[in-house]
PDB file as gemmi writes it, atoms N, CA and C in Angstrom:
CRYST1    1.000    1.000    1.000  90.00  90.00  90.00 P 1                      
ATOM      1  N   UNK A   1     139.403  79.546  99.949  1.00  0.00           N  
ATOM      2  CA  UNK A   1     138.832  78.507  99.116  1.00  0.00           C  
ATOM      3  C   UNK A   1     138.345  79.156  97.819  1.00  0.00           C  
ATOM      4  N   UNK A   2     138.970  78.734  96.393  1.00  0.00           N  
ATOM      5  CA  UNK A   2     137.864  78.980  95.713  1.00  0.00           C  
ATOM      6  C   UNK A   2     136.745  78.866  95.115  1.00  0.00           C  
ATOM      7  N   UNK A   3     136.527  79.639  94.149  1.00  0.00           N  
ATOM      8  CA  UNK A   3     134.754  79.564  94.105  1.00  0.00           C  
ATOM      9  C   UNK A   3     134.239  78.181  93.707  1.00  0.00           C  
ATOM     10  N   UNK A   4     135.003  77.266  93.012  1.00  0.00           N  
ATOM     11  CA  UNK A   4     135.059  76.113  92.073  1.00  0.00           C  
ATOM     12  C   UNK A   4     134.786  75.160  93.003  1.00  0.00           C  
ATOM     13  N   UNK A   5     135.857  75.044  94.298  1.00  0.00           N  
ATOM     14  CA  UNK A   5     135.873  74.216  95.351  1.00  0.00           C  
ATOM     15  C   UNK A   5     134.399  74.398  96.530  1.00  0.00           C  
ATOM     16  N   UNK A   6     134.070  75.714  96.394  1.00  0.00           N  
ATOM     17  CA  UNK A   6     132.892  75.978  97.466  1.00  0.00           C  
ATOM     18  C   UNK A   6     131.892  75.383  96.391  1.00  0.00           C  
ATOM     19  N   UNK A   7     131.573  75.409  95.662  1.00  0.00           N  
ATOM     20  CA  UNK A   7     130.597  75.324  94.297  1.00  0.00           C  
ATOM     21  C   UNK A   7     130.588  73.348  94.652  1.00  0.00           C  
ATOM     22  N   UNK A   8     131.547  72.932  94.343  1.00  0.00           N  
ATOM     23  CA  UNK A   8     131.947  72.146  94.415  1.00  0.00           C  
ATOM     24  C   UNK A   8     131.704  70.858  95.553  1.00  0.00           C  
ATOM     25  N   UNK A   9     131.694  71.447  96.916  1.00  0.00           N  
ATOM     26  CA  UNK A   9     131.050  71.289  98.057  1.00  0.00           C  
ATOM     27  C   UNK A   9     129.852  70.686  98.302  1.00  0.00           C  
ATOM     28  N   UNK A  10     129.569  71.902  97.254  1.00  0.00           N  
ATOM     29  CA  UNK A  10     127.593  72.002  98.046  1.00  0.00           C  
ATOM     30  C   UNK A  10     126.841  72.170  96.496  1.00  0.00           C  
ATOM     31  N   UNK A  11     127.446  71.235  95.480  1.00  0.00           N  
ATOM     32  CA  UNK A  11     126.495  70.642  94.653  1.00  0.00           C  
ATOM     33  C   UNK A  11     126.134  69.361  94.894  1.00  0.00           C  
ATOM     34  N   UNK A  12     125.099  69.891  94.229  1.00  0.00           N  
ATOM     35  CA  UNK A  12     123.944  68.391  94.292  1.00  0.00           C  
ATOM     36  C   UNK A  12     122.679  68.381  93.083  1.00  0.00           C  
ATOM     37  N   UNK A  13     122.312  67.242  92.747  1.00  0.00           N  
ATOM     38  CA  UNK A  13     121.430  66.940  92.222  1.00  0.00           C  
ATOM     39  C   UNK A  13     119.900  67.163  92.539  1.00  0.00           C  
ATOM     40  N   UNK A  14     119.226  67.177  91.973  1.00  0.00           N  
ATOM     41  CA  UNK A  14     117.431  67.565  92.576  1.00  0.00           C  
ATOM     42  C   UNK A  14     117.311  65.926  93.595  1.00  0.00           C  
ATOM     43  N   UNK A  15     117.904  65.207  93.132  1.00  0.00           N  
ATOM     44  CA  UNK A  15     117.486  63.910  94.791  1.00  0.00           C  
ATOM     45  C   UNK A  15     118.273  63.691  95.517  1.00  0.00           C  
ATOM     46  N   UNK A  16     119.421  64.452  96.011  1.00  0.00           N  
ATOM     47  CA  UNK A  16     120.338  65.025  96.671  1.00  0.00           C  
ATOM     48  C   UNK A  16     121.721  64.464  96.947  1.00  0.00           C  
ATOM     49  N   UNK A  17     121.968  63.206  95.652  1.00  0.00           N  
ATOM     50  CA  UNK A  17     122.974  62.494  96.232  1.00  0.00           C  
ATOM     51  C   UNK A  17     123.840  63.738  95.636  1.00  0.00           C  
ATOM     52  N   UNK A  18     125.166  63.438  96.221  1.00  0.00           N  
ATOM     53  CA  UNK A  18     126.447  64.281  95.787  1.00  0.00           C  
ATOM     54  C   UNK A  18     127.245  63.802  94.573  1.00  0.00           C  
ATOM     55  N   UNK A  19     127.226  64.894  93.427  1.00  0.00           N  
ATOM     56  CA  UNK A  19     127.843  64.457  92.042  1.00  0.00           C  
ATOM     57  C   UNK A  19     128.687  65.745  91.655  1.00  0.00           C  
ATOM     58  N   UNK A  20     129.541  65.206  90.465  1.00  0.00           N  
ATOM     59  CA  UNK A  20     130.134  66.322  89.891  1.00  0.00           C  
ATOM     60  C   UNK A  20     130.311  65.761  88.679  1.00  0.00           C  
ATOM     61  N   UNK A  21     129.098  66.166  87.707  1.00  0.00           N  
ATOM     62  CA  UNK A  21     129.463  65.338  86.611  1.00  0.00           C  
ATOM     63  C   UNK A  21     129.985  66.959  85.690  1.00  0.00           C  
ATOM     64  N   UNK A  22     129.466  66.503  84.264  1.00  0.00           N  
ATOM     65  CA  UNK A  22     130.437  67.565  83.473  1.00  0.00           C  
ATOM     66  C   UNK A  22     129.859  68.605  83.910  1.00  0.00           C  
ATOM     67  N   UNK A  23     128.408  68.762  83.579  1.00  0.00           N  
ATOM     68  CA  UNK A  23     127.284  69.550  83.404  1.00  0.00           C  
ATOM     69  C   UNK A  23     127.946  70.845  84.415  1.00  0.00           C  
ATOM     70  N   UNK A  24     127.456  70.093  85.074  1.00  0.00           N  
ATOM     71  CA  UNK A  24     127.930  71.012  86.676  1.00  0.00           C  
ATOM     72  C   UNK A  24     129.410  71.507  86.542  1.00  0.00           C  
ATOM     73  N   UNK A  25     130.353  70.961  86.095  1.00  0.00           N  
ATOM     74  CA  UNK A  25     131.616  71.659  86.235  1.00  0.00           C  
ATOM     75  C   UNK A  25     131.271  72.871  84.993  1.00  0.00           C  
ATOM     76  N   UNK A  26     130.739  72.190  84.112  1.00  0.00           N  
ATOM     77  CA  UNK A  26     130.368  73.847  82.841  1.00  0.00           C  
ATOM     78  C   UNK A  26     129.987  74.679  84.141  1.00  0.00           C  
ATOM     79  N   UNK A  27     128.726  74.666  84.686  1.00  0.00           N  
ATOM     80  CA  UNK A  27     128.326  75.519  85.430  1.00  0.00           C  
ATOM     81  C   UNK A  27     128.985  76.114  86.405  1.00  0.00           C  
ATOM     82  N   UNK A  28     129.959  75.640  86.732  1.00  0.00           N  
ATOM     83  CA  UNK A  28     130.946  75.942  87.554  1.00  0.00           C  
ATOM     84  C   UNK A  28     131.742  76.551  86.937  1.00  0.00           C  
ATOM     85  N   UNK A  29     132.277  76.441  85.961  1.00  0.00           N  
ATOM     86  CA  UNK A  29     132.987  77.393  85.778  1.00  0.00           C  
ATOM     87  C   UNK A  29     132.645  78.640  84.723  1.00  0.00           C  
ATOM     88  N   UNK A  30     131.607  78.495  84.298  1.00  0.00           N  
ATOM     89  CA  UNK A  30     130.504  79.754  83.814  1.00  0.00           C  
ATOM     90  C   UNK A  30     130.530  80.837  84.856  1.00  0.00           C  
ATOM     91  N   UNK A  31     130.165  79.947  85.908  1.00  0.00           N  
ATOM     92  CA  UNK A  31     129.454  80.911  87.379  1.00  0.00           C  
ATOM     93  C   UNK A  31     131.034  81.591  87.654  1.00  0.00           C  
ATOM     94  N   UNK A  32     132.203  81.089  87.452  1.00  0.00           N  
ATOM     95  CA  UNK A  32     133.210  81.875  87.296  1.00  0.00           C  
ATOM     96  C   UNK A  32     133.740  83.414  86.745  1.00  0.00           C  
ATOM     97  N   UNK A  33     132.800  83.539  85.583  1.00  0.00           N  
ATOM     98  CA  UNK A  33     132.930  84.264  84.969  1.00  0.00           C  
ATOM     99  C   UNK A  33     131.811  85.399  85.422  1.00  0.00           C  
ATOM    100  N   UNK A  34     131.538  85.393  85.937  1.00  0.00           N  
ATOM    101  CA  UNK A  34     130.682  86.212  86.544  1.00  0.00           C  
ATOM    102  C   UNK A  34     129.243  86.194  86.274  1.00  0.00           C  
ATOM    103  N   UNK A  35     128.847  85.210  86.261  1.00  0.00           N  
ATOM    104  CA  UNK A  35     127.455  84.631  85.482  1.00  0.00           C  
ATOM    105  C   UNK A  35     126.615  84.444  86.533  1.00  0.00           C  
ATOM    106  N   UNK A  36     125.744  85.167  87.340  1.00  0.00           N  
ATOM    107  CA  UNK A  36     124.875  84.611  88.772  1.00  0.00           C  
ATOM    108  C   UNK A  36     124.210  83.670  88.611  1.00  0.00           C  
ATOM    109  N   UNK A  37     123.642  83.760  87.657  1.00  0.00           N  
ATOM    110  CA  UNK A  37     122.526  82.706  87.135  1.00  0.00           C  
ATOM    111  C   UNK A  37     122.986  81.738  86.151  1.00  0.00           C  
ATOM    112  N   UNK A  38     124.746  81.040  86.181  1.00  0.00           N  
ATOM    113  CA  UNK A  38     124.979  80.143  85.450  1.00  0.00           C  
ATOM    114  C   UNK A  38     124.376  78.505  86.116  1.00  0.00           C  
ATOM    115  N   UNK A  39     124.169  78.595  87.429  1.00  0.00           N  
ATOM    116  CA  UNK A  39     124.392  77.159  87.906  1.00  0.00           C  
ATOM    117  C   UNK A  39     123.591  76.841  89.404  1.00  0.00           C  
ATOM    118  N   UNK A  40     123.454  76.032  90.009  1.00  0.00           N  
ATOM    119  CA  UNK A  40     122.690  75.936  91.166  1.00  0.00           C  
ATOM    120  C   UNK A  40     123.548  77.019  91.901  1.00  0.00           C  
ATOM    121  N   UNK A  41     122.716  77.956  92.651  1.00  0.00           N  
ATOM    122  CA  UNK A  41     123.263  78.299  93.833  1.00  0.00           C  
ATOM    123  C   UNK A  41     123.293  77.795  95.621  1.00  0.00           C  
ATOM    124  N   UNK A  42     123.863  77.833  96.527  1.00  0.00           N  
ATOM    125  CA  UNK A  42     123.141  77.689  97.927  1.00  0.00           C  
ATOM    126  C   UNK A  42     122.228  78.073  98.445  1.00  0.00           C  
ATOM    127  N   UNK A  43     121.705  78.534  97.522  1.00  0.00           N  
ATOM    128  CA  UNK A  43     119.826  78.929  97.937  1.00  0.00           C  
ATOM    129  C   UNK A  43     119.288  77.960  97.326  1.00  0.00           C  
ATOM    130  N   UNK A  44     119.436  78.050  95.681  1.00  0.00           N  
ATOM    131  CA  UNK A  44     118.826  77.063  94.654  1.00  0.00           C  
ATOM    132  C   UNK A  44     119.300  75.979  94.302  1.00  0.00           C  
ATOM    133  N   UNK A  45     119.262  75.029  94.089  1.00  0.00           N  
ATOM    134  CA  UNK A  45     120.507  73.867  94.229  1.00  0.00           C  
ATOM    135  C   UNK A  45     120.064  73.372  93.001  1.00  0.00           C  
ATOM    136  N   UNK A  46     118.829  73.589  92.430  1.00  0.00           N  
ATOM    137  CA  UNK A  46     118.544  73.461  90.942  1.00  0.00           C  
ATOM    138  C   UNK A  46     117.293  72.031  91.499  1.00  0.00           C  
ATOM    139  N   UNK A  47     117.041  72.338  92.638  1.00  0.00           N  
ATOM    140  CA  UNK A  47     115.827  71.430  92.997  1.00  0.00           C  
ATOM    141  C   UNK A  47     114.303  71.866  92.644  1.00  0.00           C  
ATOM    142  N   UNK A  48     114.129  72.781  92.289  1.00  0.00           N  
ATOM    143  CA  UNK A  48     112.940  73.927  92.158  1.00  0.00           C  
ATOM    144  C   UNK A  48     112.741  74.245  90.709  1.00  0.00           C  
ATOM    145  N   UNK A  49     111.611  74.260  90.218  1.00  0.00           N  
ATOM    146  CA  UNK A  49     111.407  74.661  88.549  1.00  0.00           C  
ATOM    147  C   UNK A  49     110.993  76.025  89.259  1.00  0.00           C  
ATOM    148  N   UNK A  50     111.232  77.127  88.262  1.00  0.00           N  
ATOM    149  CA  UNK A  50     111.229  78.192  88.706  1.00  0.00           C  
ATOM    150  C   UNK A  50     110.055  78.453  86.938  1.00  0.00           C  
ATOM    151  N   UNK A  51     109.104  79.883  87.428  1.00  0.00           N  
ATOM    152  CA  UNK A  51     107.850  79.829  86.467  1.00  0.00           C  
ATOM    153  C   UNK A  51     108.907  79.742  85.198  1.00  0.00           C  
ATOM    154  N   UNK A  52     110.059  80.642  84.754  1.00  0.00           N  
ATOM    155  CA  UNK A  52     109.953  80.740  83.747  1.00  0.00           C  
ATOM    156  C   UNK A  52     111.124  79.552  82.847  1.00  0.00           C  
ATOM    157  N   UNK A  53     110.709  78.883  83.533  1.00  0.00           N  
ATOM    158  CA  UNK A  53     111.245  77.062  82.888  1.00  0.00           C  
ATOM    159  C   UNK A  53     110.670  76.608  82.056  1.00  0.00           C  
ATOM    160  N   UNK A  54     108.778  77.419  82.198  1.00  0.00           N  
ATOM    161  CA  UNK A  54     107.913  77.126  81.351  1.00  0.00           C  
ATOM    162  C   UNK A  54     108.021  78.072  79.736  1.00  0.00           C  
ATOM    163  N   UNK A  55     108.816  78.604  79.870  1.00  0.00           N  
ATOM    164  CA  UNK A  55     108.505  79.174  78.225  1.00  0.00           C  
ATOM    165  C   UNK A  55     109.057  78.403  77.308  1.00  0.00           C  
ATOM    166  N   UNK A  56     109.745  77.776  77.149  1.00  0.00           N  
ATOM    167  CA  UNK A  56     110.385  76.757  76.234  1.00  0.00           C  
ATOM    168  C   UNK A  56     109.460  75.502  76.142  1.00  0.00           C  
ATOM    169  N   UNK A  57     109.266  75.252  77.055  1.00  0.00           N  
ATOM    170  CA  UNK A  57     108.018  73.697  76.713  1.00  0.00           C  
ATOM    171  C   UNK A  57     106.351  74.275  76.384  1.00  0.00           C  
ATOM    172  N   UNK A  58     106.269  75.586  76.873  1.00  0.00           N  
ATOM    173  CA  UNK A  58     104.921  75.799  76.714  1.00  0.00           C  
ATOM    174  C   UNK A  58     104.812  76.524  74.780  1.00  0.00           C  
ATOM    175  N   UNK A  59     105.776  77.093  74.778  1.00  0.00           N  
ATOM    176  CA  UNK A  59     106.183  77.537  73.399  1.00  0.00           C  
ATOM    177  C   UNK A  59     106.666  76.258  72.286  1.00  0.00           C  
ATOM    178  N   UNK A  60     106.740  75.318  72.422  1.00  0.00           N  
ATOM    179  CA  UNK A  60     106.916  74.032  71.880  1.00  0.00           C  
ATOM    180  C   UNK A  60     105.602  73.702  71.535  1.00  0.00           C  
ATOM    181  N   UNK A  61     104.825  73.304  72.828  1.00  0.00           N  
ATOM    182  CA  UNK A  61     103.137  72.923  72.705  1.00  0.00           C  
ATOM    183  C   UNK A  61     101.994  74.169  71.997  1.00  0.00           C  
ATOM    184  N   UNK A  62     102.745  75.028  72.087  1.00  0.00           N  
ATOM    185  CA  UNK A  62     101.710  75.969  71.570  1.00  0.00           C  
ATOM    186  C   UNK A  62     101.819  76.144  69.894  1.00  0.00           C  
ATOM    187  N   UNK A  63     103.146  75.841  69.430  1.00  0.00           N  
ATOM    188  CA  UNK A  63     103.386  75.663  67.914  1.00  0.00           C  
ATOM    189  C   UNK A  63     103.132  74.448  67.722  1.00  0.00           C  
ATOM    190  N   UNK A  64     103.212  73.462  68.196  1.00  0.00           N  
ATOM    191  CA  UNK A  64     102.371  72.205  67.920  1.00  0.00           C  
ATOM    192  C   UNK A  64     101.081  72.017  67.541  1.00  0.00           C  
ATOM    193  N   UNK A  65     100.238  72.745  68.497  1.00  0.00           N  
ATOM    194  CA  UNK A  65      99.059  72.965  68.705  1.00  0.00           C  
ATOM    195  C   UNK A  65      98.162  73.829  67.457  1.00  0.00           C  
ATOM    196  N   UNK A  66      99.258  74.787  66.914  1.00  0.00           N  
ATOM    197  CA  UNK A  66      98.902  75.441  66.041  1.00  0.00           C  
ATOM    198  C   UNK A  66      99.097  75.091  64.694  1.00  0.00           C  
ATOM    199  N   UNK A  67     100.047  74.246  64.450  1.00  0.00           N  
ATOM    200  CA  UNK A  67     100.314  73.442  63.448  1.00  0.00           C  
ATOM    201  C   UNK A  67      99.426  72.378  63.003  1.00  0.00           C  
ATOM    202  N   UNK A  68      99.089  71.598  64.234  1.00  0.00           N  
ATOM    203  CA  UNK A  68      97.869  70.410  64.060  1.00  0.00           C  
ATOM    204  C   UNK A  68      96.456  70.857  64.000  1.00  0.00           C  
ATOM    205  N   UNK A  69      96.349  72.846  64.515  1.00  0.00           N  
ATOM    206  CA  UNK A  69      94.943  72.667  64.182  1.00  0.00           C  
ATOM    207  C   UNK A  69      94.993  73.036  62.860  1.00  0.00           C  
ATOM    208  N   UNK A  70      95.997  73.745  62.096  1.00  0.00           N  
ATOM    209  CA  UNK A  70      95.651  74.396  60.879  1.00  0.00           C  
ATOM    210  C   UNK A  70      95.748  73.286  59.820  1.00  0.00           C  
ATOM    211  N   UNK A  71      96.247  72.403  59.905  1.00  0.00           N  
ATOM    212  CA  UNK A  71      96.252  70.966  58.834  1.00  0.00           C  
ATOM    213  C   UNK A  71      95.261  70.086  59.256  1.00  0.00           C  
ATOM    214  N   UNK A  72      94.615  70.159  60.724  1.00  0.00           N  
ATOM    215  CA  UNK A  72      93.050  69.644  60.597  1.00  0.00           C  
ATOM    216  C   UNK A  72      92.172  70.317  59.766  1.00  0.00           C  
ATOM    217  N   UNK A  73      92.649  71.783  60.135  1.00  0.00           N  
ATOM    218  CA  UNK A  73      91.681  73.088  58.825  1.00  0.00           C  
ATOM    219  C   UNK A  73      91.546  73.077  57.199  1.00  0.00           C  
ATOM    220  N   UNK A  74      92.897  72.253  57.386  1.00  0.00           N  
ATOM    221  CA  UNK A  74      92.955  72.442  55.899  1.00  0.00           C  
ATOM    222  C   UNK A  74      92.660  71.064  55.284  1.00  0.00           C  
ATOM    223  N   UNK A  75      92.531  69.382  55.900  1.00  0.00           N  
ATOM    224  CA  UNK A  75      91.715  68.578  56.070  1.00  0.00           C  
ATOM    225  C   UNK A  75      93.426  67.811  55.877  1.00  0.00           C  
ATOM    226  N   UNK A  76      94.313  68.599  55.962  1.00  0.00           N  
ATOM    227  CA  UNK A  76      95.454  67.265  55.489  1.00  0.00           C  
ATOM    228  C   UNK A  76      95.877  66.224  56.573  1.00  0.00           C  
ATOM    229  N   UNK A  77      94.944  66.551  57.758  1.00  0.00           N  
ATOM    230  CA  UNK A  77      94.643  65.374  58.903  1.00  0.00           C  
ATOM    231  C   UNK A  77      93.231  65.331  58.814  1.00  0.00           C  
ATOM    232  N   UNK A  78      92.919  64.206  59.026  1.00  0.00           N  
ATOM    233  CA  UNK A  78      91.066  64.281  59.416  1.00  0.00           C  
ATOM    234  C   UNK A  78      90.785  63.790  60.722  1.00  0.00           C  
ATOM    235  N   UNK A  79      90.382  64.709  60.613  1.00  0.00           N  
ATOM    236  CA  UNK A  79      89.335  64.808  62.263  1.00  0.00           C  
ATOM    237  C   UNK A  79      88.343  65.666  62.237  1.00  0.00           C  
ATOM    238  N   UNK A  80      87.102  65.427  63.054  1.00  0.00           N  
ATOM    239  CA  UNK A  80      85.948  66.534  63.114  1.00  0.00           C  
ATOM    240  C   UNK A  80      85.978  67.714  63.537  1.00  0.00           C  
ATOM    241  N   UNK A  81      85.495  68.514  63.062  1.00  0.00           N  
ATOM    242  CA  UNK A  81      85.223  70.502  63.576  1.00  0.00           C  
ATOM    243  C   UNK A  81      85.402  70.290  64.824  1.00  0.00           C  
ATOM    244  N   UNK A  82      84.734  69.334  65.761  1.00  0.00           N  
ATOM    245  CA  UNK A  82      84.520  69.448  67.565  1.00  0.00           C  
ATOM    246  C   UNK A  82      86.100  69.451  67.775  1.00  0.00           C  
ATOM    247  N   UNK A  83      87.117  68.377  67.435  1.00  0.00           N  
ATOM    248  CA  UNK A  83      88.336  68.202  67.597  1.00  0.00           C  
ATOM    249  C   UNK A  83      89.593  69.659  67.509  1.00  0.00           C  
ATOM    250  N   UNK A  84      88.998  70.070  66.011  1.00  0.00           N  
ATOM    251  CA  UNK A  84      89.436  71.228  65.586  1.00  0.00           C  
ATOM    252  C   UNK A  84      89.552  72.371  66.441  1.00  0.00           C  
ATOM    253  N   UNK A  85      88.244  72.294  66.780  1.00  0.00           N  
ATOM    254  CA  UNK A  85      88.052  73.530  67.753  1.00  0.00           C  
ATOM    255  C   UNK A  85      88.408  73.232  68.919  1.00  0.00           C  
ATOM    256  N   UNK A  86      88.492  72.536  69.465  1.00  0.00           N  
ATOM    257  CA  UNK A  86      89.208  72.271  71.129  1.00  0.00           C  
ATOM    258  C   UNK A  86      90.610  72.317  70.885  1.00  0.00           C  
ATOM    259  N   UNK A  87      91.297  71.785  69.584  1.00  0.00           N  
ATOM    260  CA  UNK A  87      92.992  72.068  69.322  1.00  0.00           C  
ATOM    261  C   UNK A  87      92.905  73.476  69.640  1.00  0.00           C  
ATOM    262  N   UNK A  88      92.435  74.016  68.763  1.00  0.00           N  
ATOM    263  CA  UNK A  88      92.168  76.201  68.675  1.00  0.00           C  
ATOM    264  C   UNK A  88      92.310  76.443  69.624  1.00  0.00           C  
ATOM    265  N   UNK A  89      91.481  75.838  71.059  1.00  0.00           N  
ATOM    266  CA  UNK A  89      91.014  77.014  71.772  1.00  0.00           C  
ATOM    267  C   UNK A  89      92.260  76.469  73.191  1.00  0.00           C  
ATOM    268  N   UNK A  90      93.103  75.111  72.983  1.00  0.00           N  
ATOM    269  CA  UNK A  90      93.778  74.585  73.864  1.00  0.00           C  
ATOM    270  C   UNK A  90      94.934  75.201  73.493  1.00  0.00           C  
ATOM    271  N   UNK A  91      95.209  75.713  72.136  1.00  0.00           N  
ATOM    272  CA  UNK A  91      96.200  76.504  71.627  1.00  0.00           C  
ATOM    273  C   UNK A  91      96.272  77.823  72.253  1.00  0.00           C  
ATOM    274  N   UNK A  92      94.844  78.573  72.034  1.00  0.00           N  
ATOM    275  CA  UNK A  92      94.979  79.804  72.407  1.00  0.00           C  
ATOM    276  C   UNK A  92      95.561  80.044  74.124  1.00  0.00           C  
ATOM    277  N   UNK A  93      95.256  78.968  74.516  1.00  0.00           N  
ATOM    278  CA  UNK A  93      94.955  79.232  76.171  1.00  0.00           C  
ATOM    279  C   UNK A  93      96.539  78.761  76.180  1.00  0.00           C  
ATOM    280  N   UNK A  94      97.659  78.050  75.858  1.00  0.00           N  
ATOM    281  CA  UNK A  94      98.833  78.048  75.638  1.00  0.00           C  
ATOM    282  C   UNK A  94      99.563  79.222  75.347  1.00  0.00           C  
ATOM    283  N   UNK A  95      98.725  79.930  74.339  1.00  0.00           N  
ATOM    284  CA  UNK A  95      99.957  80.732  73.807  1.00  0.00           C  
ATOM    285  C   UNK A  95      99.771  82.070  74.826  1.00  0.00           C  
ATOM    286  N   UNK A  96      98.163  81.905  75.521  1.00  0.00           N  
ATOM    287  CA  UNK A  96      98.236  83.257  76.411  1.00  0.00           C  
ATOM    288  C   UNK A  96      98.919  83.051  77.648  1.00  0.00           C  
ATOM    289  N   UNK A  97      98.869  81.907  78.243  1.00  0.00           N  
ATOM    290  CA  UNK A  97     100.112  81.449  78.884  1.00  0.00           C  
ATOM    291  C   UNK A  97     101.318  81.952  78.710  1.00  0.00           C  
ATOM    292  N   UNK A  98     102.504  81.277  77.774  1.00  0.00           N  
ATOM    293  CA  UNK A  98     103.557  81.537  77.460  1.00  0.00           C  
ATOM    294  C   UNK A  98     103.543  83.158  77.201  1.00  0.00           C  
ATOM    295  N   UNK A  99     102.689  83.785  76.512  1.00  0.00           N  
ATOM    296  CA  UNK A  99     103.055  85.198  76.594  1.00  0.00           C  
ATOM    297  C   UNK A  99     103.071  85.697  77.781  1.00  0.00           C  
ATOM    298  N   UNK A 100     101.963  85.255  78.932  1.00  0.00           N  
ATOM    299  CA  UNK A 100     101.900  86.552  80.200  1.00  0.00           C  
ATOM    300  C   UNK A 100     103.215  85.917  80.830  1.00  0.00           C  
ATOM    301  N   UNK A 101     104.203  84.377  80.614  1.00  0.00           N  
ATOM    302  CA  UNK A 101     104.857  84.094  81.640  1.00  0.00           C  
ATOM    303  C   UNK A 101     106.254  84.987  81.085  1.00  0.00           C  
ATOM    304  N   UNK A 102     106.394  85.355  79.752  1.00  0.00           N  
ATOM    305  CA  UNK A 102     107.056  85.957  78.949  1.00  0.00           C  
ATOM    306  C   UNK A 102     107.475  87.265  79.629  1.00  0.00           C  
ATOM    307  N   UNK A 103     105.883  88.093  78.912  1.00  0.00           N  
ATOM    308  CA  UNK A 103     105.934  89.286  80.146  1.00  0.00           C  
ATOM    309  C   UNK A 103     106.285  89.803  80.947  1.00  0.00           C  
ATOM    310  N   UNK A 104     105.318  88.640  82.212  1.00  0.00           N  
ATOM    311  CA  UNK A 104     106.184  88.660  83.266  1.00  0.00           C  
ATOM    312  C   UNK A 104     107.807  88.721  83.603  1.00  0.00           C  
ATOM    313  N   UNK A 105     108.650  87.855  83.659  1.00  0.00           N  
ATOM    314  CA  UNK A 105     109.721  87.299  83.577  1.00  0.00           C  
ATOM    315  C   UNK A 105     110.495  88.686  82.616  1.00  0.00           C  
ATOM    316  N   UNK A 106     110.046  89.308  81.593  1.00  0.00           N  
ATOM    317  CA  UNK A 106     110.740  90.198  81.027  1.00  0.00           C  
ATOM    318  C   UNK A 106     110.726  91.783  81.860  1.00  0.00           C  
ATOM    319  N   UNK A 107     109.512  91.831  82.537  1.00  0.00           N  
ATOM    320  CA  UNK A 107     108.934  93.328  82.995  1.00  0.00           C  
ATOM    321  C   UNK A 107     109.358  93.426  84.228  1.00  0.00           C  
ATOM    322  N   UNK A 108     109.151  92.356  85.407  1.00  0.00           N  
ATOM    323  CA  UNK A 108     108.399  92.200  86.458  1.00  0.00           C  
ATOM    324  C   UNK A 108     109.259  92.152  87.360  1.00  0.00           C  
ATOM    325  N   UNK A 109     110.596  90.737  86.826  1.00  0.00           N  
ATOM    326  CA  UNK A 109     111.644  89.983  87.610  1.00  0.00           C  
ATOM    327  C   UNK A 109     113.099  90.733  87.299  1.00  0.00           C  
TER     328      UNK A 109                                                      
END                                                                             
């Protein structure tokens, strides 16, 4: 059997009905090429967020975050200092996030 057809088998969606739309055939045939980590595997079926799923959305919110506090700073939004400073400090705690998951994921895994 090949890999396309076993792949093929035993995909599935995160609510488990059985599909083969494009997505999955890319991935299928990525994972062809010798790619481990192109596509669900039979361990992972792509049902599971895995930590570092989070660097792309947490790195989104954290330039957001930093953007809206520095144009509250600079008054070209208005809102009060209290506001300001909870953007800052909801920023900081984002971006130390995304860095240790960074880290991690670069050092660790």
């Amino acid at each position: 059997m090949k890999k396309t057809e076993a792949f093929r088998a035993t995909a599935r969606w995160p609510h488990g009905q059985k599909t083969w739309k494009r997505g999955l055939w890319i991935s299928a045939q990525i994972g062809d090429l010798g790619c481990e980590a192109a596509g669900p595997t039979a361990e992972n079926r792509g049902d599971t967020m895995r930590l570092f799923d989070l660097i792309v959305p947490l790195g989104f919110v954290t330039y957001s975050l930093l953007w809206l506090s520095v144009l509250s700073g600079t008054r070209k939004i208005k809102m009060g200092f209290k506001w300001h400073r909870r953007i800052g400090l909801i920023g900081i705690a984002t971006a130390s996030a995304h860095a240790a998951i960074v880290i991690y994921s670069e050092f660790f895994l």
